[in-house]
C-alpha positions as CSV (number, residue, x, y, z in Angstrom):
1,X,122.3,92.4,70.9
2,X,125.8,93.7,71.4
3,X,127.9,93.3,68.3
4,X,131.4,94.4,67.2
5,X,133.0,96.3,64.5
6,X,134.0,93.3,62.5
7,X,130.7,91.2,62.3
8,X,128.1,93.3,60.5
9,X,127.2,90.4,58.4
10,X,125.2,89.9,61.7
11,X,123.5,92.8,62.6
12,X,119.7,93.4,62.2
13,X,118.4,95.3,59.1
14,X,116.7,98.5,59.4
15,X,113.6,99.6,58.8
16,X,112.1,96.4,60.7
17,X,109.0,95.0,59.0
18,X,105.9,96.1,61.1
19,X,102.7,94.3,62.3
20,X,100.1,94.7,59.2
21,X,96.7,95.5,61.1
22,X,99.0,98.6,62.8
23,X,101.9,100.4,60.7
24,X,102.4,102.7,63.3
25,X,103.3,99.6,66.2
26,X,107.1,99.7,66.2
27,X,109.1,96.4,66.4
28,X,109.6,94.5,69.4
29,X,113.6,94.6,69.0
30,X,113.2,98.6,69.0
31,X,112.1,98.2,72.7
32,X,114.7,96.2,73.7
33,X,117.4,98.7,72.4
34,X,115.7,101.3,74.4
35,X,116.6,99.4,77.3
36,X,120.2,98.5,76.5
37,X,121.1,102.0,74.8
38,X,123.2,102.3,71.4
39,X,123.1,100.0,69.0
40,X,124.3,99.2,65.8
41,X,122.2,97.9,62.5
42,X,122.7,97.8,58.7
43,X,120.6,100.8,57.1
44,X,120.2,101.1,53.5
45,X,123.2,98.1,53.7
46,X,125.8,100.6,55.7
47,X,126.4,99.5,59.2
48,X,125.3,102.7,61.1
49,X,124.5,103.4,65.1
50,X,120.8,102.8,65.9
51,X,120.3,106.1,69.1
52,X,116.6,105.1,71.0
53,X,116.6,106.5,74.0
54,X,115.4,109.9,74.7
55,X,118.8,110.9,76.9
56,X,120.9,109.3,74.6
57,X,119.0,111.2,70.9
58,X,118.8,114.5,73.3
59,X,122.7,114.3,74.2
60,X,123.4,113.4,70.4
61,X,121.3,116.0,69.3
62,X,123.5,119.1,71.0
63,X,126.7,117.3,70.2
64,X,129.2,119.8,68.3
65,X,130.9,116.8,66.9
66,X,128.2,115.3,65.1
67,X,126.6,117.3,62.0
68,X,123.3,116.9,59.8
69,X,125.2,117.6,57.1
70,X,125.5,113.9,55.4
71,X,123.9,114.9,51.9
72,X,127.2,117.0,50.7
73,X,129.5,114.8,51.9
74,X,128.0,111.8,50.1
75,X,127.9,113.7,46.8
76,X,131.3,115.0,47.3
77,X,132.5,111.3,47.9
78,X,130.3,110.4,44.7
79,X,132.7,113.0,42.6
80,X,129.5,115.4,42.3
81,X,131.2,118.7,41.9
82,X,129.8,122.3,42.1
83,X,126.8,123.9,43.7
84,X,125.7,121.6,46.7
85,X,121.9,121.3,47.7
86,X,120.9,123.0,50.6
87,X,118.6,121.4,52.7
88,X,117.0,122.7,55.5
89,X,116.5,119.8,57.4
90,X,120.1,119.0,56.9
91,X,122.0,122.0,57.8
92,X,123.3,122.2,61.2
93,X,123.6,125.6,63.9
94,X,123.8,128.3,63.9
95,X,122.4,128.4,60.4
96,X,119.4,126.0,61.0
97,X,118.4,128.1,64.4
98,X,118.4,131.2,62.5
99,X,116.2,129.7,59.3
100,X,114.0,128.2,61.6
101,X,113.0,131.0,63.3
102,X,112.5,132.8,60.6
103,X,110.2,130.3,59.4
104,X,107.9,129.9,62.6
């Protein structure tokens, strides 16, 4: 499904419902945007970029210009002032590489 900027009305909702005798069975759309690369879907009703393939989530992954870092820019943007969370999951390198391997 290749959309544009301007018609997110029409873009598929994620999470997809899943198959009741298997939670774990992903959807059948999920295969076919493994096989035509990045897409874009409405998650939590914000149009976002859906990544499924393994070169494409590896190249994002080590990208300097994307950042995990989402939580403290949505509470600054929410006027939430003061002492942000830290996450760990959500902090991005060096910082994460060093906590992680302290942790393992």
């Amino acid at each position: 499904m290749t959309t544009t900027i301007g018609d997110d009305a029409q873009l598929p909702v994620i999470p997809r419902p899943r198959a009741a005798g298997c939670p774990l069975a992903p959807s059948p759309e999920f295969a076919d945007w493994r096989n035509s690369g990045l897409q874009r879907a409405m998650w939590q009703g914000r149009p976002t970029w859906v990544v499924s393939r393994y070169e494409d989530i590896r190249s994002a992954l080590v990208d300097p210009r994307l950042s995990a870092e989402t939580i403290k820019t949505r509470l600054r943007a929410a006027g939430v002032t003061g002492e942000m969370p830290v996450i760990f999951a959500r902090i991005d390198d060096p910082e994460h590489n060093r906590l992680r391997r302290m942790i393992a």
